[in-house]
N, C-alpha and C positions, 0 to 999 in steps of 0.2 A: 504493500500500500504506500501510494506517494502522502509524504510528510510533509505540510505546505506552513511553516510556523510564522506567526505574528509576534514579536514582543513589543509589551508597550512599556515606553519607560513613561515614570510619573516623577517620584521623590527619589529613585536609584538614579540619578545619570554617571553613570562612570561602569566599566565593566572589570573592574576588581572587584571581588568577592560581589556577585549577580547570582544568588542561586534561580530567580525565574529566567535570566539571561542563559542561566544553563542549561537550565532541560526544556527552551526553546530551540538551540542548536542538538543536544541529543537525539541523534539517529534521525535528523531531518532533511530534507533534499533540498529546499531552500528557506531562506530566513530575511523576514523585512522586520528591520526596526523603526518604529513607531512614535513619535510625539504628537500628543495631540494639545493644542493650545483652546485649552478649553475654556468658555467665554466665564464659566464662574471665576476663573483668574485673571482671561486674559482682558474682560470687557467690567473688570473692576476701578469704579473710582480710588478706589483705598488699597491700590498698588504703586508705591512712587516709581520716579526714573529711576532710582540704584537697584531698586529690586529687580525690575525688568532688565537693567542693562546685565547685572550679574546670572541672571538665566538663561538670557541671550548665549555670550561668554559661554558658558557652561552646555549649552547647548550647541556648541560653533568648536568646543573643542569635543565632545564626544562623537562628533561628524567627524572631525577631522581623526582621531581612534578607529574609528569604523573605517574609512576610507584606505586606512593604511592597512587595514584586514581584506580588505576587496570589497568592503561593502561599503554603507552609507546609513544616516538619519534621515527619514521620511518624516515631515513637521506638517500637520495636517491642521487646519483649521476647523473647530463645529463642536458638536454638543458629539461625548463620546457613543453615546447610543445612535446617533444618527451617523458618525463617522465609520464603526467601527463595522456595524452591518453591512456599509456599503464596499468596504476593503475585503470583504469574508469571501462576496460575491466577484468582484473584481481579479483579488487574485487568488481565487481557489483556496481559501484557508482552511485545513483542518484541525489547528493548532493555534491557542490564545495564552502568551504566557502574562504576568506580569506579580509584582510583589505587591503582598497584604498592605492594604491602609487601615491603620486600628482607631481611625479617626470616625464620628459619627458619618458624616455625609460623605466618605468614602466606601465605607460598609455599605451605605444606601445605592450609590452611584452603582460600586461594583458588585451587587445584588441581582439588578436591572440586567448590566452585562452580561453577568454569568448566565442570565434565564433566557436572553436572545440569543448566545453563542449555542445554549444546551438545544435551543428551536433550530437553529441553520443548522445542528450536527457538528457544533467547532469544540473539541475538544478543549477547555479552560484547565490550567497550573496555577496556581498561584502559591507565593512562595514568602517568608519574611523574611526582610532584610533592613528592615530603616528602625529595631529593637533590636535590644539584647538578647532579652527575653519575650515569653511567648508571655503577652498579657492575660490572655484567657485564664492559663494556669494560676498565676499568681491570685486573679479574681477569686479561683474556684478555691485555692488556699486561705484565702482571709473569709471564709461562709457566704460566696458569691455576692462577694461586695468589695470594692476596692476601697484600697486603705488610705487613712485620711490623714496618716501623719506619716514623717518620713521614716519614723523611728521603726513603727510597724511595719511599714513597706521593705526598710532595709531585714531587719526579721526573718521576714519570710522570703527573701531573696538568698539570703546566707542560709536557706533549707533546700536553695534548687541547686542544680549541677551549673558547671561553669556555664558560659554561652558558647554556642558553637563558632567551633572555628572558625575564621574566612575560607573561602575560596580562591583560589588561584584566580590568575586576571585570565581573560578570555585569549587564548592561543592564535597564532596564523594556523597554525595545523587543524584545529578544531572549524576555524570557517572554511577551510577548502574542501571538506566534509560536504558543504551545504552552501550554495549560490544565493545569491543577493541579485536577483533580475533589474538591471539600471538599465533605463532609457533615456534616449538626449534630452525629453523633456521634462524630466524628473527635477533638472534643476530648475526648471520655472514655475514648476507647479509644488515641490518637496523640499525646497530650501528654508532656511533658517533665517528669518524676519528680521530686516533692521530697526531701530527702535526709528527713523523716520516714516518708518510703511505701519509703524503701529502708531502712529500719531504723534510723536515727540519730538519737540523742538530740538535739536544737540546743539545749535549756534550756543554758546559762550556755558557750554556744560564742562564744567573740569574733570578733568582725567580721572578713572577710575581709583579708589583708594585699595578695594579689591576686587582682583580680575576671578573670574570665575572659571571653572570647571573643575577635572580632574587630577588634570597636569599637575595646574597650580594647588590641590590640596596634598599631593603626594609628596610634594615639595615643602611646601610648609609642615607635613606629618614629620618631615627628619628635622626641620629645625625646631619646631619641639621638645624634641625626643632629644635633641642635644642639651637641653635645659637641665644635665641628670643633678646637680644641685637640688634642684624643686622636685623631679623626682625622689629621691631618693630622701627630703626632709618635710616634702608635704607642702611648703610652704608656698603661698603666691608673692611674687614679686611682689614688692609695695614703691610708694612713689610717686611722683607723677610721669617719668616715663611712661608706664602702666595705661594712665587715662588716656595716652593715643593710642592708634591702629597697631598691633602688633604682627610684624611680616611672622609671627608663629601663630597666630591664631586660626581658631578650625572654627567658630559655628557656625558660619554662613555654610560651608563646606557640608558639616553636619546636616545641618536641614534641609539642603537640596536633593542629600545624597551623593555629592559628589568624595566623599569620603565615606568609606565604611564605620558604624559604631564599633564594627566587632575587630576591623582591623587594629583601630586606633586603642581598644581595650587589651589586644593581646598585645598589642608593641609595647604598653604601659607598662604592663603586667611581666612580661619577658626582660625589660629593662629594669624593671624595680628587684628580678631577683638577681639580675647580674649586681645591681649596687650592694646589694642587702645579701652576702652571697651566706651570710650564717644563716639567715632567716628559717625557716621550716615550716614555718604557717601560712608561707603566700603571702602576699600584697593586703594589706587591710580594706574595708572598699573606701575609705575617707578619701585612699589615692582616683578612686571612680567619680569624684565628686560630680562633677560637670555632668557624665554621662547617666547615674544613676537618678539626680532630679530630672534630667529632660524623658527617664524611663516613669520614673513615681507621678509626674504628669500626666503622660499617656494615657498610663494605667485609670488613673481616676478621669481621665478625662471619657476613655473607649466607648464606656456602656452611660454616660450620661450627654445628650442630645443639647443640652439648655447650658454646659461648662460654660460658654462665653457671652454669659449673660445671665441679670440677677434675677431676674421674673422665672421663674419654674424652676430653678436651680437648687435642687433638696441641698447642697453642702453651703450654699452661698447664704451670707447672713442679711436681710432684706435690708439694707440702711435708708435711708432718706434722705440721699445726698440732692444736692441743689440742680438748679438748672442756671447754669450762666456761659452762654454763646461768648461772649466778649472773655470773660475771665478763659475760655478754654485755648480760646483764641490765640488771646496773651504769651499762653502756656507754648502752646505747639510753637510757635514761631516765634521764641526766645524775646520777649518784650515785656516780662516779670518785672523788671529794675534790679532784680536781683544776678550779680554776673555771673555767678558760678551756675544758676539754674538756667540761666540763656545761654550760657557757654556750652554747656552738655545738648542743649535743643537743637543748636549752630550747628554743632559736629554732627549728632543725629541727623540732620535733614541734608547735608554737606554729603557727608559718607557712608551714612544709614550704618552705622554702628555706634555704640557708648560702651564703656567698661561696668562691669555690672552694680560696682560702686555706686555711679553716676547714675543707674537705671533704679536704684534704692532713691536718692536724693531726687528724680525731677517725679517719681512713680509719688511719693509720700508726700512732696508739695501740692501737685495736684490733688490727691484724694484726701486723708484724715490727715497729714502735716496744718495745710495753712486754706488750699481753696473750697476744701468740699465738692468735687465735681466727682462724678461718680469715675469708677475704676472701667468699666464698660466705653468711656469717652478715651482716655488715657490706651486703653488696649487699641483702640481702631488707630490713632497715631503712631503706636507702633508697628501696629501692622502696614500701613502704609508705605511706613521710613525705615524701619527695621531689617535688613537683608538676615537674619536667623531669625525673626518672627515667627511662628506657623502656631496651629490655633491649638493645639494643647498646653505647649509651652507661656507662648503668651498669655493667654488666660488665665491658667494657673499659676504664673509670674504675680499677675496683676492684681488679682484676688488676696496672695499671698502679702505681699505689701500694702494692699490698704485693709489688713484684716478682715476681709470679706472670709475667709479659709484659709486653712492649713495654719494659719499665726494668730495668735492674739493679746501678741504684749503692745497693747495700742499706745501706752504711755511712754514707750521708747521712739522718739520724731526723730526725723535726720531736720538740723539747722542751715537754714540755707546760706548762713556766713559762716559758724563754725565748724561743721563737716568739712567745705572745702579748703576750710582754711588748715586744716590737720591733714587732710589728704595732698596736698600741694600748699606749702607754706610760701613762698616764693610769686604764687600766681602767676607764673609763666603759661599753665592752660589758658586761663581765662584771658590773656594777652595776645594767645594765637586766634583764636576764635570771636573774640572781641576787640578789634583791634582799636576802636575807638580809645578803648580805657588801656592801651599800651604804657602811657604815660604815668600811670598814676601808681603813687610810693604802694609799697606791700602791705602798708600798714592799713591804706585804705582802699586796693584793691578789691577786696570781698565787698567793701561797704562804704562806696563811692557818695553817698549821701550825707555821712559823718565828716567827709573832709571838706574843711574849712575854703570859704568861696575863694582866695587867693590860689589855694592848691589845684582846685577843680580848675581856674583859668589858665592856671600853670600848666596841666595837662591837659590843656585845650579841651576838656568836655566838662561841660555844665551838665548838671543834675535838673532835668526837668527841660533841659533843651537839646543837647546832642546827645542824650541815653538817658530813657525814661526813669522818672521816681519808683522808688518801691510798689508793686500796685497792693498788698497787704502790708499788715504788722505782724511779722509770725510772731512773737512772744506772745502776743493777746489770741491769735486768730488757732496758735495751737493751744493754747490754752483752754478756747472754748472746745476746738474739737474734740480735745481729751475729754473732756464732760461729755460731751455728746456722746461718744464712744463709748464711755461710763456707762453711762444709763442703757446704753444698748447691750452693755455685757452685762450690767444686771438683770436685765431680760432673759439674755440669751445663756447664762450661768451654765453652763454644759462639762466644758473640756473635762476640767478638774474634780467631775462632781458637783451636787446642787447642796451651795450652802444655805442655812434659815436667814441670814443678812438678806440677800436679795430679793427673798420669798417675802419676806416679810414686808420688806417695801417697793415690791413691784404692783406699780398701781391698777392694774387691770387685769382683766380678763384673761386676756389675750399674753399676758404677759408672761401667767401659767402656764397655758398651753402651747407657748414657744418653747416655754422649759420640758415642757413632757414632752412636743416633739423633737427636740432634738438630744432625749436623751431614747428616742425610739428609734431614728437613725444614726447614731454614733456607740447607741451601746455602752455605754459610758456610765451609765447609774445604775446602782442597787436597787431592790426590789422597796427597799424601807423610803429612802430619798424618794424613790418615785411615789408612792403613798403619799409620804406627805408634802411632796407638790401637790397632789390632786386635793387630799383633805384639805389645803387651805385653801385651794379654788372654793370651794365648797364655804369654807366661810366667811369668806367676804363676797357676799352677792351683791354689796352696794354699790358697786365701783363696774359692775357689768356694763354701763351704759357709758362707761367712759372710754371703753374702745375706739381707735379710730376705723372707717368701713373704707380700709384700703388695700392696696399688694397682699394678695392671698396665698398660704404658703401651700404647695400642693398635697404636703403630709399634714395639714389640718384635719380633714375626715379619719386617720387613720388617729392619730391622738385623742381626739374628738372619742371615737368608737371605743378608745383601750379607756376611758374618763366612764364608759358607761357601765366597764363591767367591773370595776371597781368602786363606783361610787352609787348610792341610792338616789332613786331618782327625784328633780328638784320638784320642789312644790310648784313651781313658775313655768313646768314644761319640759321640755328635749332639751339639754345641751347643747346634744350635736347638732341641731335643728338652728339653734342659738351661735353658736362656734361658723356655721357655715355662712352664719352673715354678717359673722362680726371679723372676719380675716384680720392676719398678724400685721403690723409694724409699727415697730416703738416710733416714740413720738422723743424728738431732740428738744433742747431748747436754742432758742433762733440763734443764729448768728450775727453778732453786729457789725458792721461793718467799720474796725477799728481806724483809731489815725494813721498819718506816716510816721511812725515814730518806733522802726522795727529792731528795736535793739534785739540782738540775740543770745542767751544764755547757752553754754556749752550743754548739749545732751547727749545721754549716751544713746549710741548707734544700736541699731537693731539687729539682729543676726545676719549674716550676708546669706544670700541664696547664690543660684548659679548663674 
């Protein structure tokens, strides 16, 4: 029987370690590779130019890989259901390879696929390659629920077998196995899009800060791997060299696929026992840092549909964050007054990268540091400008710092003078990226507003005329938000257990039944705490109408229902009757909108993520 295979690449482009690239050349007679520029990405507002040009890149050098094998990248434009049909037919496909997506609307996408390939008679592979691990497992180890802290995550990780090895890169001897049929017009119709045939201006676009594909990650994998210092002591560089682009940096790499996880985990792991050569235990996984949160994302993000956003989202905690267009505004396009938080925005939109440092400082300014805008606004500007962006990660980045999930020590804010002033004392970033304020002493670098009008004339920038005023007062504006945040983790009392403090004086209704449902999704309370959560629902029925009837949590009914078989029924009616129209969300106290007078107190930083 003739073997006619299809691979499509999606998040794999590069053909080191490809297992669906593999057993689409296995025993086939020929073989077309596949990209499809699919309108969910490609016909998206909220994809800037670096991300596009970095694809492009990435996509212009695995052509050129293939072309040196005899073959070629076929880049098809369209919706893949409607593409993929039409190639099956065209060129006789028996054969659809491609790697698992453990993302919600990937699962959906290639669901669709799989059931029109099974209808034309197209034999479907699909194979993972963009995890370590196999998320499903992990789910079905924590009682078919993925785990919500990392601690547990790491746990049950340290109970599975390593992750499988790479794969060897793809052979000339393997493709002359199996033909690639090119005809002269393939390059007018199968070529690889310039970012001016997709609509992009390049007149006065600066040269890329990172060039994409495969080449260029294999290349940067050794100059990492030369770091054996940090390997072998753990530690990250500090500094402000750090807060630029680093020619060893992998995650844009990472989340294209143009690097493998499992290569870059076993080079890791191979190098750490050449340094550590007593060792006998293997590599701890602290050395997996980077790679193990971008997997404990995943995981929680796979089987919930609503991760990148607060409405339906059973782990997300409902906040009441503000609505202001102009304040988000400010935010994205570095015009805060504050330099270190427009400096980091500058580089972001410049090079669509920041150090993750800087992605803690401008992620906590915008949500519970200083503006109150919700973390759902802050995610889409990163996805926009972000070249490692992609939607588990981000989301659960974002979540993760404004204490929506996964964290909730809300009372540790990053300062937007004294952060960057401990991380770069010298203010040499904020002078590449803000070149306005080049001028001005170190002393008032971070905090251009405090120096004295001679100095700011000396440095040729006025405060309120060539680089905006502070647009808040963080000292007052986190201040409040800490309260706000307060009263919502009185509410929401979960992580650690339900103490009688907050029970006590959580004023409503709803305030109980946020604590009962998230001690029904987390697991997290005893049988006695949970009792007498509900017994003091029970006695205070005076404060029921003080509910606000808004953002409804979708485990309402199920808390609701566990309230009825515990507790006897009220004189006044159904609970859950009552419960279903009174829906969750704490209620803040306002914010006001302080002077400009942002002095900043030193505080301490909050845990780093990845």
């Amino acid at each position: 029987m003739v073997v006619n295979s299809v691979h499509w690449f999606r998040k794999g482009l590069r053909l080191h370690d490809n297992p669906s690239l593999q057993e689409a050349l296995n025993g086939a007679d020929t073989v077309c590779c596949v990209y499809i520029l699919d309108p969910w990405f490609a016909g998206s507002a909220n994809v800037g130019v670096n991300r596009w040009r970095f694809l492009l890149e990435s996509l212009e050098d695995l052509n050129n890989s293939l072309r040196k094998l005899n073959s070629r990248l076929f880049v098809v434009r369209g919706q893949p259901t409607d593409v993929l049909p039409r190639l099956f037919k065209e060129w006789n496909v028996t054969r659809l390879t491609f790697e698992y997506d453990p993302e919600p609307y990937g699962k959906e996408r290639d669901g669709a696929i799989i059931k029109v390939a099974h209808e034309m008679g197209v034999e479907t592979i699909v194979r993972n390659l963009h995890t370590l691990y196999n998320l499903d497992r992990i789910i079905e180890m924590n009682n078919n629920s993925a785990p919500l802290t990392f601690k547990r995550f790491q746990t049950i990780v340290n109970r599975l077998d390593l992750p499988r090895r790479p794969l060897p890169t793809v052979t000339p001897q393997q493709m002359e196995r199996c033909k690639t049929l090119i005809a002269k017009d393939h390059d007018q119709h199968y070529s690889v899009p310039s970012l001016e045939e997709l609509g992009f201006k390049t007149e006065g676009l600066p040269p890329a800060v990172w060039r994409g594909g495969e080449s260029e990650a294999l290349e940067r994998l050794n100059k990492h791997l030369d770091r054996k210092a940090w390997v072998a002591n753990f530690e990250h560089p500090r500094g402000v060299c750090s807060l630029f682009a680093s020619p060893a940096g992998l995650s844009p790499f990472l989340r294209f696929g143009c690097l493998s996880c499992r290569v870059f985990y076993y080079n890791l792991r191979e190098l750490y026992m050449k340094v550590k050569v007593n060792n006998t235990r293997g590599p701890p996984l602290s050395l997996f840092g980077q790679l193990l949160w971008r997997e404990f994302f995943y995981t929680a993000a796979t089987i919930n549909p609503n991760f990148d956003r607060m409405e339906g989202n059973p782990i997300c905690v409902q906040i009441p964050w503000d609505q202001n267009p102009e304040a988000l505004a400010k935010w994205a396009e570095g015009r805060t007054g504050f330099p270190w938080i427009d400096a980091i925005m500058t580089q972001l939109r410049q090079e669509g990268w920041i150090h993750h440092l800087a992605r803690h400082a401008v992620a906590c300014f915008l949500t519970r540091g200083d503006l109150w805008i919700s973390w759902e606004s802050g995610m889409k500007v990163f996805e926009e400008l972000l070249l490692d962006a992609d939607w588990s990660v981000n989301a659960g980045s974002w979540m993760w710092l404004s204490c929506s999930a996964f964290f909730q020590q809300f009372f540790h804010c990053y300062c937007p003078v004294g952060f960057g002033r401990r991380t770069d004392p010298s203010g040499d970033y904020i002078r590449h990226y803000i070149p306005i304020l080049k001028d001005y002493p170190n002393r008032y670098i971070y905090e251009p507003w405090n120096a004295p009008l001679s100095v700011q004339k000396a440095a040729h920038c006025v405060v309120g005329v060539d680089y905006p005023k502070p647009m808040i007062n963080h000292a007052e504006a986190s201040r409040l938000n800490i309260e706000r945040m307060k009263q919502v983790y009185q509410q929401l009392s979960h992580y650690r257990g339900l103490s009688e403090s907050p029970l006590r004086h959580s004023p409503c209704l709803h305030g109980y039944l946020t604590i009962i449902h998230f001690c029904l999704i987390n697991r997290k309370c005893n049988a006695n705490s949970f009792l007498h959560a509900a017994t003091l629902l029970r006695q205070r029925p005076a404060h029921w109408s003080q509910t606000p009837p808004e953002h409804a949590c979708p485990l309402l009914p199920q808390a609701s229902t566990s309230l009825q078989h515990i507790l006897p029924p009220h004189p006044h009616g159904s609970r859950q009757a009552w419960a279903l129209q009174h829906p969750l969300r704490p209620t803040p106290p306002p914010l006001r909108t302080p002077p400009h007078s942002p002095s900043c107190p030193p505080r301490r930083p909050s845990p780093s993520y990845p």
